[in-house]
C-alpha positions as a Markdown table, in Angstrom:
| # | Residue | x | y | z |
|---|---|---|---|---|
| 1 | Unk | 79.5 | -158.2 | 148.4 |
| 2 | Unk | 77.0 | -155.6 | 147.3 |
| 3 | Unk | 77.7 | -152.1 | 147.3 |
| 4 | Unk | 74.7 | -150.0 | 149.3 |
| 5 | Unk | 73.7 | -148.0 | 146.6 |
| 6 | Unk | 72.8 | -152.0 | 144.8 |
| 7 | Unk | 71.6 | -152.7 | 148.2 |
| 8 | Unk | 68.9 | -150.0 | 148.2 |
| 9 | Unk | 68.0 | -150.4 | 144.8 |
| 10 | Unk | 67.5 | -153.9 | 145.9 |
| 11 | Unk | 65.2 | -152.8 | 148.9 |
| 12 | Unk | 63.1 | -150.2 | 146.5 |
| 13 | Unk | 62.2 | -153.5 | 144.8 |
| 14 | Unk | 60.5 | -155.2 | 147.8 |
| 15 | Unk | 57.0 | -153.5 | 147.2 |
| 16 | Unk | 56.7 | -154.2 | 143.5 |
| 17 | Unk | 57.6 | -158.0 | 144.5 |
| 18 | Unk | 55.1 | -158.4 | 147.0 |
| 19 | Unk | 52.5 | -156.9 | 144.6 |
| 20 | Unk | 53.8 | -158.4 | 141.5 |
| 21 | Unk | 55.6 | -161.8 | 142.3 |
| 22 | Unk | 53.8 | -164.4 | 141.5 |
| 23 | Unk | 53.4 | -162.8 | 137.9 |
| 24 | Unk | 56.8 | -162.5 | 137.6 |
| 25 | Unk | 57.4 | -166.1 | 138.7 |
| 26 | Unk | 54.7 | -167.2 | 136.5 |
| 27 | Unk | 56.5 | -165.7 | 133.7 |
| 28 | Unk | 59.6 | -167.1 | 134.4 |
| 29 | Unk | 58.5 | -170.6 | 134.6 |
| 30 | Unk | 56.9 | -170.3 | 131.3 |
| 31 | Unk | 60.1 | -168.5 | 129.0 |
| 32 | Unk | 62.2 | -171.1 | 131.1 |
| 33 | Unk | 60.7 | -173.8 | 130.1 |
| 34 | Unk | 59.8 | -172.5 | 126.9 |
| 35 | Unk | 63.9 | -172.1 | 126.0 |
| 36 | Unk | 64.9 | -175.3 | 128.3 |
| 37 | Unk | 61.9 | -177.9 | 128.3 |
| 38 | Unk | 64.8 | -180.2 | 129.2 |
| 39 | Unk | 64.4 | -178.5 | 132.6 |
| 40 | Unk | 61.0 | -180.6 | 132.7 |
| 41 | Unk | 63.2 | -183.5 | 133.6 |
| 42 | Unk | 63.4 | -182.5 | 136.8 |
| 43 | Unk | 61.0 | -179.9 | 138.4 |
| 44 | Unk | 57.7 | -181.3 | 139.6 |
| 45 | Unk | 54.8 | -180.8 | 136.7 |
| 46 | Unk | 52.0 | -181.0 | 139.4 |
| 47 | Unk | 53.5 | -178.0 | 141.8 |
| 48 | Unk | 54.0 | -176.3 | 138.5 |
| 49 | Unk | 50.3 | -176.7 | 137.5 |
| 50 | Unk | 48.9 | -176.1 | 140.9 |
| 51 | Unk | 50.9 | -172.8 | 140.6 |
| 52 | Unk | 52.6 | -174.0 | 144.0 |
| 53 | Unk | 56.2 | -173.4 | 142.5 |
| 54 | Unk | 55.3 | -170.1 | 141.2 |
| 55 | Unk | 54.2 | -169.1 | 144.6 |
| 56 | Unk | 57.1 | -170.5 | 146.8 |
| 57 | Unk | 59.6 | -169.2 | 144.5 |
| 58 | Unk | 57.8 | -165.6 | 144.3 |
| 59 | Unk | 58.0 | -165.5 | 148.4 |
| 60 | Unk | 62.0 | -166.3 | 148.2 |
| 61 | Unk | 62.7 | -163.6 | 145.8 |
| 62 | Unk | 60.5 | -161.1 | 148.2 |
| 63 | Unk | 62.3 | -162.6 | 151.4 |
| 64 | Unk | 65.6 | -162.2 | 149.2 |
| 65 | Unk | 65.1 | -158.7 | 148.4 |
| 66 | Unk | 64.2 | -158.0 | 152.2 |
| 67 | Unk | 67.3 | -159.4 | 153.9 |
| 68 | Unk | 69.5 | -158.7 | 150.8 |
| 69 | Unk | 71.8 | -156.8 | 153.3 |
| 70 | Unk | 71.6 | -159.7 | 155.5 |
| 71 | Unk | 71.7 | -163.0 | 153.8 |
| 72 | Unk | 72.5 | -165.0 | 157.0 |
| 73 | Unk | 68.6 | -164.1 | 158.5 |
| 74 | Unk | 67.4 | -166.2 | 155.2 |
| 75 | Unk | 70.1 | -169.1 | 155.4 |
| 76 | Unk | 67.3 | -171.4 | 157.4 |
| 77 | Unk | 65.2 | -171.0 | 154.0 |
| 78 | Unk | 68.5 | -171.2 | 151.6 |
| 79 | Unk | 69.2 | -174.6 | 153.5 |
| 80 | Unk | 65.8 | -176.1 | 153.2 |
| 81 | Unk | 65.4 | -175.3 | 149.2 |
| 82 | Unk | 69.3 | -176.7 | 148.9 |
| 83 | Unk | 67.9 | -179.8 | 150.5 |
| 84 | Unk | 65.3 | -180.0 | 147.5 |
| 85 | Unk | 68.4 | -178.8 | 144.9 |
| 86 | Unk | 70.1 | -181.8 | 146.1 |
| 87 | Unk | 67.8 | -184.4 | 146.3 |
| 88 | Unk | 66.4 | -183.7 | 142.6 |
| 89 | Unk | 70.0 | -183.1 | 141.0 |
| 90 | Unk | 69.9 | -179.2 | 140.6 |
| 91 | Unk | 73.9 | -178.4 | 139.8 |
| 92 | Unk | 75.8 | -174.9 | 139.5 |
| 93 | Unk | 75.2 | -175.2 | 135.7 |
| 94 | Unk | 71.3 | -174.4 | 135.9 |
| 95 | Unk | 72.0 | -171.1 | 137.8 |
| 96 | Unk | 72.9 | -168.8 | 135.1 |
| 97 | Unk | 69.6 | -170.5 | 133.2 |
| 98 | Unk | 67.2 | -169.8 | 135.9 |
| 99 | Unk | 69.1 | -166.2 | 136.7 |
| 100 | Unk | 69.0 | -165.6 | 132.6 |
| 101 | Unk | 65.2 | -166.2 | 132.5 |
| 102 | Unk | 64.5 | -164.8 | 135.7 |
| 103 | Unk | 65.4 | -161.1 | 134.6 |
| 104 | Unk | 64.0 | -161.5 | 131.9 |
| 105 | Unk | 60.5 | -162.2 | 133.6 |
| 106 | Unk | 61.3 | -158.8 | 135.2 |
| 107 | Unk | 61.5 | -156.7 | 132.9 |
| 108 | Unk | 58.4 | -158.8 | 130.7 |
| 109 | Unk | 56.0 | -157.8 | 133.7 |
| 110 | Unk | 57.6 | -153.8 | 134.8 |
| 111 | Unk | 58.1 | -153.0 | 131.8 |
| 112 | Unk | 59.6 | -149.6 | 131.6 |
| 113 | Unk | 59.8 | -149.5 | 135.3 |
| 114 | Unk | 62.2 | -151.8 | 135.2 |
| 115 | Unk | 64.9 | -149.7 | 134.3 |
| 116 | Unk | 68.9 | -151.1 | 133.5 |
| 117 | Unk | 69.7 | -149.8 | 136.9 |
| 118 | Unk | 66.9 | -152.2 | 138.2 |
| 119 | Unk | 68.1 | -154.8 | 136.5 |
| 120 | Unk | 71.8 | -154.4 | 137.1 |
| 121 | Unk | 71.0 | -154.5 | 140.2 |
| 122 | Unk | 68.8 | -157.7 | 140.8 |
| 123 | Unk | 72.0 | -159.2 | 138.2 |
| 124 | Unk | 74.8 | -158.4 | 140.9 |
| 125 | Unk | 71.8 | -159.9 | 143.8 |
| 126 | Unk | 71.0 | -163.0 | 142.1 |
| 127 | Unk | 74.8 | -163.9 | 141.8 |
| 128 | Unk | 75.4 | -163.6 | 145.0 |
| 129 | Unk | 72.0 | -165.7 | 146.0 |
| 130 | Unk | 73.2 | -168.1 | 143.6 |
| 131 | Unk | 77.0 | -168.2 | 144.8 |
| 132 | Unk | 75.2 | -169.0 | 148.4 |
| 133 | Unk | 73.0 | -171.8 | 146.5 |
| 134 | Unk | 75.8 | -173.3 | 145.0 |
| 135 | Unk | 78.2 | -173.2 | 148.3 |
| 136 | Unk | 75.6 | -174.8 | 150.4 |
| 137 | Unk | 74.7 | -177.6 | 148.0 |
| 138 | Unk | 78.3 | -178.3 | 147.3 |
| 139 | Unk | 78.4 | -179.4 | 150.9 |
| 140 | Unk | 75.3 | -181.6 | 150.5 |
| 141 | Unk | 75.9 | -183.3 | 147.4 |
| 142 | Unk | 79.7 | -184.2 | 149.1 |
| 143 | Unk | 78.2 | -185.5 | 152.0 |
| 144 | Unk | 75.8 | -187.7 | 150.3 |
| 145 | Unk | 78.1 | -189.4 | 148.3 |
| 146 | Unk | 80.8 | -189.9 | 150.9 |
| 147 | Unk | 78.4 | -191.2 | 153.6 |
| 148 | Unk | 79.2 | -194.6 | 154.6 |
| 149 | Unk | 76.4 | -196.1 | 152.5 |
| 150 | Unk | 75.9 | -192.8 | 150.1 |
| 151 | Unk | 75.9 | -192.0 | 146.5 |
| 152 | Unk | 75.7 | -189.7 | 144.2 |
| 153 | Unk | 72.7 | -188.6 | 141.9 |
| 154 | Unk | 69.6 | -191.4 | 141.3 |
| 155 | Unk | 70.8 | -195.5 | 142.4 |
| 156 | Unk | 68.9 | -198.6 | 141.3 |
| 157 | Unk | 66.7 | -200.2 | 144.4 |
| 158 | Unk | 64.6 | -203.3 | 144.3 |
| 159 | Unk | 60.9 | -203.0 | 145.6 |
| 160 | Unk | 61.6 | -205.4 | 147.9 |
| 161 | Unk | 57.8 | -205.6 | 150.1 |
| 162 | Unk | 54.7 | -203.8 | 148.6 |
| 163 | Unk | 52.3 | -203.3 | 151.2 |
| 164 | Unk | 48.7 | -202.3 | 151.2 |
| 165 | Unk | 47.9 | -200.1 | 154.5 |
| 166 | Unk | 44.8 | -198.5 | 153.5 |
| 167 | Unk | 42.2 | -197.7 | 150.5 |
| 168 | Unk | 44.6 | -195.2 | 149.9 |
| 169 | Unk | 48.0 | -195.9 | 151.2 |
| 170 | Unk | 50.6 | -198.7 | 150.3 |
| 171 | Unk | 54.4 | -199.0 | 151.6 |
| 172 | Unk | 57.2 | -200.0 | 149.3 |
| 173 | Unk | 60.1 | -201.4 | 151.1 |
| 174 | Unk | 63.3 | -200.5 | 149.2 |
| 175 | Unk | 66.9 | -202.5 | 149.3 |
| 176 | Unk | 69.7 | -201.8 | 146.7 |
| 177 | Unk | 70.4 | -203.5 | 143.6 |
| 178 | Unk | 73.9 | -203.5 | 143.9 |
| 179 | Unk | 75.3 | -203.8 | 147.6 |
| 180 | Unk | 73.6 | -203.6 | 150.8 |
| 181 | Unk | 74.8 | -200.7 | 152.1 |
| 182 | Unk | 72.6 | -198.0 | 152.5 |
| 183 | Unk | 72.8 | -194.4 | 153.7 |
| 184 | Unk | 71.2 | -193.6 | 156.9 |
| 185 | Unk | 69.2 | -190.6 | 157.4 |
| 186 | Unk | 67.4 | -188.4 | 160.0 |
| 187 | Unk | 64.0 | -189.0 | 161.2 |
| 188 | Unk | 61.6 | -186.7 | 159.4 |
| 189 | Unk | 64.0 | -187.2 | 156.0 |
| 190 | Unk | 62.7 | -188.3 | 152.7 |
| 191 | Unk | 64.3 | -189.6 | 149.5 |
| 192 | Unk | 63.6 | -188.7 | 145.7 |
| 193 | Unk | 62.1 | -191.3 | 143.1 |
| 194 | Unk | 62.8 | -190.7 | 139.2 |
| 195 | Unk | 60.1 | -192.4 | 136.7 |
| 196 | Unk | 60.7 | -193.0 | 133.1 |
| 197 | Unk | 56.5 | -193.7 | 132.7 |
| 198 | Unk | 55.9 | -194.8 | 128.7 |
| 199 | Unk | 54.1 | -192.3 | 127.0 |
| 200 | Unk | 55.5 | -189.5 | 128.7 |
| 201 | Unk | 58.0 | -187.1 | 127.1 |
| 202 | Unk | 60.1 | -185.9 | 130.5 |
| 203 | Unk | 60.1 | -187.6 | 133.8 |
| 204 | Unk | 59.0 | -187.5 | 136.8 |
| 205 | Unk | 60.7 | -186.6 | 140.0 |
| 206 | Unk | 58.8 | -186.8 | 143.4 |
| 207 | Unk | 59.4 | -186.9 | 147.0 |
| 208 | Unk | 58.4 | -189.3 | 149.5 |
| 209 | Unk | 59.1 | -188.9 | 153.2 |
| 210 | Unk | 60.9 | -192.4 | 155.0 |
| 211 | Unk | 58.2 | -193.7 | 156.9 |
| 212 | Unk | 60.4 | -196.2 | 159.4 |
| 213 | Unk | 63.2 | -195.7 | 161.6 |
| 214 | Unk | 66.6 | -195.7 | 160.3 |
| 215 | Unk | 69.5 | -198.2 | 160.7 |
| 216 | Unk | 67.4 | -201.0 | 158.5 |
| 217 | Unk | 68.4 | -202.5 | 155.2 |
| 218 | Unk | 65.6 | -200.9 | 153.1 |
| 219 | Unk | 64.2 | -197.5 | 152.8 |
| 220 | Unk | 60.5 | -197.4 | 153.6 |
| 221 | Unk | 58.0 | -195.0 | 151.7 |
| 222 | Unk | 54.5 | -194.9 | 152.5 |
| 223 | Unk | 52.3 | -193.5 | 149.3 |
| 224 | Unk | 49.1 | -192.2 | 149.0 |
| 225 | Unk | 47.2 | -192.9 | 146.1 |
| 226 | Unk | 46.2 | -189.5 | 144.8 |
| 227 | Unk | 42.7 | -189.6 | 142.8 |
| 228 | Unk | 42.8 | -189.5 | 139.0 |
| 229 | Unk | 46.2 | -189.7 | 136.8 |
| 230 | Unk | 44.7 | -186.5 | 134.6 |
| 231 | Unk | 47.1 | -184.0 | 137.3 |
| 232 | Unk | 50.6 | -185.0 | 137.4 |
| 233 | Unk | 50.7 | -185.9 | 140.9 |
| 234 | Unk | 47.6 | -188.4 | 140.1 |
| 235 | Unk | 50.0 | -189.7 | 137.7 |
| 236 | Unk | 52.7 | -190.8 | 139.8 |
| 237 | Unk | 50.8 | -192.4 | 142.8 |
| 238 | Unk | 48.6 | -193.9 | 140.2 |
| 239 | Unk | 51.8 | -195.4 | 138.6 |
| 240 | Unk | 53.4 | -196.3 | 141.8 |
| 241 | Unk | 50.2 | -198.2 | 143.2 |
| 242 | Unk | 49.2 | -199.3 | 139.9 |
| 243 | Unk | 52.2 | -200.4 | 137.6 |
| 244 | Unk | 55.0 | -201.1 | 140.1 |
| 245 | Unk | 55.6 | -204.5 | 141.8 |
| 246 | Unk | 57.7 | -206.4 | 144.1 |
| 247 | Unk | 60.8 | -207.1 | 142.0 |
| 248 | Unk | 60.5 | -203.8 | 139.7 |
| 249 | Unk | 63.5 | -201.3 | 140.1 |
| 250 | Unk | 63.3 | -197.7 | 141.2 |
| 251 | Unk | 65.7 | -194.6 | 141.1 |
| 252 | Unk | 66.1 | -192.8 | 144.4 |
| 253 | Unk | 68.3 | -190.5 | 145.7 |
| 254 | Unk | 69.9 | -190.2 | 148.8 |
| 255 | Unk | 68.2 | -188.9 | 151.9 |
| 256 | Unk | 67.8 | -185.1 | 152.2 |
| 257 | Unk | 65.3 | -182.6 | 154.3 |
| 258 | Unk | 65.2 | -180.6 | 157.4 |
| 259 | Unk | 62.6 | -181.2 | 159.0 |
| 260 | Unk | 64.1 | -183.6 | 161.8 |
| 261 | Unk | 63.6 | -185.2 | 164.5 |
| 262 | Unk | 65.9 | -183.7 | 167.8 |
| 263 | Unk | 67.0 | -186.4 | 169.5 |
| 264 | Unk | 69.3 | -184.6 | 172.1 |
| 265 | Unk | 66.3 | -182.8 | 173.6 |
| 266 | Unk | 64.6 | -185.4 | 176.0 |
| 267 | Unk | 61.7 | -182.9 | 176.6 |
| 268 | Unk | 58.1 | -183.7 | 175.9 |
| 269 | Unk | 57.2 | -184.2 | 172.2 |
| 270 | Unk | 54.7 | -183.8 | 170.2 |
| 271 | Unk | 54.1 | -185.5 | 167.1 |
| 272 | Unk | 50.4 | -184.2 | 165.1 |
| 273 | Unk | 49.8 | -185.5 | 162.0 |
| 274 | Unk | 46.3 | -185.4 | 159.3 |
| 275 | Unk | 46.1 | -187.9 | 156.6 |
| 276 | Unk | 49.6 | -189.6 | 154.7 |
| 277 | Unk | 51.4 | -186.8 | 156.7 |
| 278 | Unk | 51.8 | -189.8 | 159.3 |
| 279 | Unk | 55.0 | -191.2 | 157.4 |
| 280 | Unk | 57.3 | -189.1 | 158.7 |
| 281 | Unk | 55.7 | -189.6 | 161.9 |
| 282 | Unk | 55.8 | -192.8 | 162.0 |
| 283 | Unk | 59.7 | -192.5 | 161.2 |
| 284 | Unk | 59.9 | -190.1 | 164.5 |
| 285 | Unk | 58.1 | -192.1 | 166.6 |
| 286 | Unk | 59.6 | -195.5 | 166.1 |
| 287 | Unk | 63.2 | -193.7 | 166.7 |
| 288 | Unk | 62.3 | -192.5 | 170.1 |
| 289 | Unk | 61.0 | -195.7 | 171.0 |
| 290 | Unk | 64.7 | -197.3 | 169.5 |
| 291 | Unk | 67.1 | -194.5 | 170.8 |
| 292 | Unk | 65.1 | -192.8 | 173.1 |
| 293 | Unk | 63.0 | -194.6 | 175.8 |
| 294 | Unk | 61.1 | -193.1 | 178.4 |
| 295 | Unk | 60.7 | -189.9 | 176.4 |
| 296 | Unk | 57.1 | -188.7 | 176.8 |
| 297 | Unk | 55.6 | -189.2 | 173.1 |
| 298 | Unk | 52.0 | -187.6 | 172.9 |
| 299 | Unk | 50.5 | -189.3 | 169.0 |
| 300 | Unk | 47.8 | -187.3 | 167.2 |
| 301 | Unk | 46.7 | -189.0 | 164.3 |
| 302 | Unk | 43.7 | -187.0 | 162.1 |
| 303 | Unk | 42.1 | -189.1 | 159.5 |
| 304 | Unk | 38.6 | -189.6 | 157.7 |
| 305 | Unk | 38.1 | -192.7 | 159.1 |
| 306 | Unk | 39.9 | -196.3 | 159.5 |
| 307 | Unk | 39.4 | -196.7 | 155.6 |
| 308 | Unk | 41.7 | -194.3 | 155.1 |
| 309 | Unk | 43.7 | -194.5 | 158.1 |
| 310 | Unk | 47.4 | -196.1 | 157.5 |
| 311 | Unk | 49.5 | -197.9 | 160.0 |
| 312 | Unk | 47.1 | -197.6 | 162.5 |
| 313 | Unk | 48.2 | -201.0 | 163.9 |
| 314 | Unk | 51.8 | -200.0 | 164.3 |
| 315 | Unk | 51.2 | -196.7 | 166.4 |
| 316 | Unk | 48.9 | -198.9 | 168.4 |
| 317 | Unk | 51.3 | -201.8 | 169.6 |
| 318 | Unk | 53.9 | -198.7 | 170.6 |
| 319 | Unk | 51.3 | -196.9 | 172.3 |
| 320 | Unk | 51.3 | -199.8 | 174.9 |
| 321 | Unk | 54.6 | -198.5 | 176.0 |
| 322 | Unk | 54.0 | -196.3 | 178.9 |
| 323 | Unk | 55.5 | -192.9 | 178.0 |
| 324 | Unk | 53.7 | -192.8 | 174.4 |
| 325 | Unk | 50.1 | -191.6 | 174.1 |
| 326 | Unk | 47.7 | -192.2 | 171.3 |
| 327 | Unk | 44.8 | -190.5 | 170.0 |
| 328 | Unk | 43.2 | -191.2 | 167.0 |
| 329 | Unk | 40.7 | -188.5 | 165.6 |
| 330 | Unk | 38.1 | -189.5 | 162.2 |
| 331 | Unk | 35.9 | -186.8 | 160.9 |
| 332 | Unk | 34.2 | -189.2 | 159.4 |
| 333 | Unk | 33.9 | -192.6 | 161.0 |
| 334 | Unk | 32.0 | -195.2 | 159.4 |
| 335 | Unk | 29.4 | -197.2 | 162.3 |
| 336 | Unk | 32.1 | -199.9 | 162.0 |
| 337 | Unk | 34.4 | -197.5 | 163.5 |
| 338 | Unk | 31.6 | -196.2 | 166.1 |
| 339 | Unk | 30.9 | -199.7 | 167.0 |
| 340 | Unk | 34.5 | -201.2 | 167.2 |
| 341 | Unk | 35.6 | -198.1 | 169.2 |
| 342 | Unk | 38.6 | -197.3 | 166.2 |
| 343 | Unk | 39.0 | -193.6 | 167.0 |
| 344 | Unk | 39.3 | -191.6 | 170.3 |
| 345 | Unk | 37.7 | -188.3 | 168.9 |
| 346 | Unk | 35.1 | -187.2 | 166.2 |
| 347 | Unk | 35.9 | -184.6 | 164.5 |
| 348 | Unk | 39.1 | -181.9 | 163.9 |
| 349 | Unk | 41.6 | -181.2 | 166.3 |
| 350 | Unk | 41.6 | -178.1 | 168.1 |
| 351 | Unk | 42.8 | -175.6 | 170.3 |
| 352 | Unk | 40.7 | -176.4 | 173.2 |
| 353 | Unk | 41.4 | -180.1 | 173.5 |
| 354 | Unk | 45.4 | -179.6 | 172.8 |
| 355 | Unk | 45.0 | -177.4 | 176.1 |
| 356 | Unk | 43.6 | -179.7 | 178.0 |
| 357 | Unk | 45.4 | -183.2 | 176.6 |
| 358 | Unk | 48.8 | -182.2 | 175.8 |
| 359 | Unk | 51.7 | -180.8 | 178.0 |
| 360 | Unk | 51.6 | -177.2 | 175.8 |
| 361 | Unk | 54.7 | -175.6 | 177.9 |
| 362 | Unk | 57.1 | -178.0 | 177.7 |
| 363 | Unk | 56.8 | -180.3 | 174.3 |
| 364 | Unk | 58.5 | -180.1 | 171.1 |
| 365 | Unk | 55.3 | -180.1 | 168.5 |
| 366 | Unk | 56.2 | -181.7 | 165.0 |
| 367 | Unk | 53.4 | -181.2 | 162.4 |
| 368 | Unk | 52.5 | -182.5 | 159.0 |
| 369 | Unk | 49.7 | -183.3 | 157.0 |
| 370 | Unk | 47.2 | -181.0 | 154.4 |
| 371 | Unk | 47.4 | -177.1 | 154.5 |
| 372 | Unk | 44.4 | -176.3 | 155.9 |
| 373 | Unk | 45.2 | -178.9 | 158.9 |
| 374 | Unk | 48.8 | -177.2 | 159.4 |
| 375 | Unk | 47.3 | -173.8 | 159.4 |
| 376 | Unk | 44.4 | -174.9 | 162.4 |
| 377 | Unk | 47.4 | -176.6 | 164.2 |
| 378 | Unk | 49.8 | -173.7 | 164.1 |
| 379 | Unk | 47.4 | -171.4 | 165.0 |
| 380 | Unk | 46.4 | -173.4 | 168.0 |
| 381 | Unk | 49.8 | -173.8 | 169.3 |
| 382 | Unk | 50.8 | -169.6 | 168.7 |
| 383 | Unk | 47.3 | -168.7 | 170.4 |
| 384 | Unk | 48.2 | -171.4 | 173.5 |
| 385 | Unk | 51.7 | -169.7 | 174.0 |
| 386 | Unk | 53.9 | -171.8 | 172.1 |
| 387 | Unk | 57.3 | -170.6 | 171.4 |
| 388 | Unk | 58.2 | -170.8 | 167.4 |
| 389 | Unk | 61.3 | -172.5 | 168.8 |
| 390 | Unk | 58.9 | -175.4 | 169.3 |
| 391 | Unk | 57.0 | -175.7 | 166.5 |
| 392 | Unk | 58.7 | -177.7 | 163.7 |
| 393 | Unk | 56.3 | -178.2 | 160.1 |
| 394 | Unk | 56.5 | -180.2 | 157.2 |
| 395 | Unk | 55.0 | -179.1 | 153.8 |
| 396 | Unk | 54.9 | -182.1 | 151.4 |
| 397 | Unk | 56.1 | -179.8 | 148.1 |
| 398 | Unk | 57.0 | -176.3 | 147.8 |
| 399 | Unk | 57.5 | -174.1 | 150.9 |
| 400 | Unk | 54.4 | -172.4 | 151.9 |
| 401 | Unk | 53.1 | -169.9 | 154.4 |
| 402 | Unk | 51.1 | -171.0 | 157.3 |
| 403 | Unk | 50.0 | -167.5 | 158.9 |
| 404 | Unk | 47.8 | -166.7 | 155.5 |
């Protein structure tokens, strides 16, 4: 524990991090990296270009520094980060690296301000973060190798099924090289995939959200094809859609994430979704039409138009069920699409038709898709009266803020 004078040193802190985070992150990516470029191996080059990282990791220190006295307000967040620890191998031993650089990045960017009291203090906080890190993760990495199924670190699986769903989306079905046992996993979960590509120096870890129910023989992933390989996450889809085939073997680790699916509540639910944030919607869906029948399902799918628009014809055979709703929305329909009635909706989904199409005060509302889509949709559903309790969101990558 702390002592309070640490603790208010601590709390003094919180208004040079707010102004100054995201420098000090910056800088601490870059001596980090700098000292361990074997630590390329497993962070994400593409969040670390897009200065995604830098941001996330800035807003944990801040919320760190704000509930230093309280550590249990930020556990949510310290869960959801161990999640990503877990899934990309992070272990106890990179701590003191990342703690090492990280003052160091502190007193690069105060300067004098940062005084050895400062920085005595952030020492004795960031050991006790850590020690919290560590503890949680320990849990996680024991229960994903001693699930029936589970493993530890990266396993060899077989693209069993490639699958073209759009212009820009194709499923991989996954099954184990070496038994057929595989770990099940929570609705909403996703798995990790390591690439050795030639001609890259470090590689490359990314996440993929399991886009079919659980309880099969294979993992599902539906990809999207990001545009150009020049930016690291081009790279990877590129490789994925490009270079990978049926037969080829991929390293995955076991299912992680919290962003779930509740299957105890039989309430309402919602489930919104804009672009390839569908996958773990799709996984959602198809489980409360397996374990949970008769629960009222509302579907919002938000696309460019059926070009782009993956698994279109799944969602559709379940929306004959009688408790599941669909509603397709392109901002962009081709005539094709006007012609053969493929949409419900032109245009972006707002506040004014969730009020009138979906039962606002009593559903569950599960969310995923690009920023600026999550931001519309969560500000709809706060201005209509719906409890945060309700409102459950996915960022594909680093955590980010939806009320900026």
């Amino acid at each position: 524990m702390l002592d309070q004078k640490t603790i208010d040193i601590i709390k003094s802190t919180v208004p040079v991090l707010e102004k100054h985070g995201e420098t000090i992150t910056t800088r601490f990516y870059k001596l980090m990296f700098g000292n361990h470029p074997e630590l390329l191996n497993i962070f994400n080059h593409a969040n670390q270009k897009q200065g995604r990282q830098q941001k996330a990791l800035a807003g944990t220190v801040y919320a760190a520094a704000m509930y230093i006295d309280n550590l249990a307000a930020i556990l949510p967040v310290v869960k959801q980060i161990a999640h990503k620890h877990r899934s990309l191998g992070i272990k106890p031993e990179h701590y003191p690296i990342v703690g090492k650089h990280l003052l160091m990045a502190i007193k690069d960017v105060l300067g004098d301000a940062a005084t050895d009291e400062i920085i005595d203090a952030w020492a004795q906080a960031y050991n006790l973060i850590a020690d919290a890190f560590i503890s949680v993760e320990a849990e996680m990495y024991d229960e994903a190798a001693h699930q029936q199924g589970g493993w530890s670190g990266f396993r060899n699986f077989v693209v069993d099924r490639k699958v073209i769903e759009s212009d820009v989306i194709t499923s991989f079905y996954l099954k184990p090289e070496d038994n057929p046992e595989i770990a099940g996993f929570i609705p909403g979960q996703y798995i990790s995939i390591k690439l050795e590509i030639d001609g890259e120096k470090f590689t490359h870890i990314r996440q993929y959200s399991l886009s079919d129910a659980p309880g099969k023989d294979y993992y599902r992933i539906s990809v999207k094809k990001e545009a150009g390989t020049a930016n690291p996450d081009g790279m990877v889809s590129n490789y994925l859609h490009d270079k990978v085939s049926e037969g080829d073997i991929l390293k995955i680790s076991a299912p992680a994430g919290d962003f779930i699916l509740d299957t105890q509540k039989t309430t309402p639910v919602v489930f919104l979704s804009g672009g390839v944030g569908l996958t773990p919607m799709m996984s959602m869906l198809k489980t409360v039409v397996e374990v949970q029948p008769g629960r009222q399902v509302t579907f919002v799918h938000a696309a460019a138009n059926s070009n782009v628009h993956a698994l279109g014809d799944e969602v559709k055979e379940l929306s004959n069920l009688d408790y599941v709703k669909l509603y397709v929305f392109y901002d962009a329909p081709t005539e094709e699409d006007r012609l053969n009635n493929r949409f419900d909706v032109e245009g972006y989904v707002t506040r004014e038709w969730l009020k009138e199409n979906v039962l606002i005060e009593e559903a569950d509302f599960y969310f995923c898709g690009p920023v600026p889509f999550m931001k519309a949709i969560n500000r709809s559903l706060k201005e209509l009266g719906v409890n945060e309790s309700r409102i459950h969101f996915e960022f594909f990558g680093p955590m980010g803020n939806l009320e900026e």
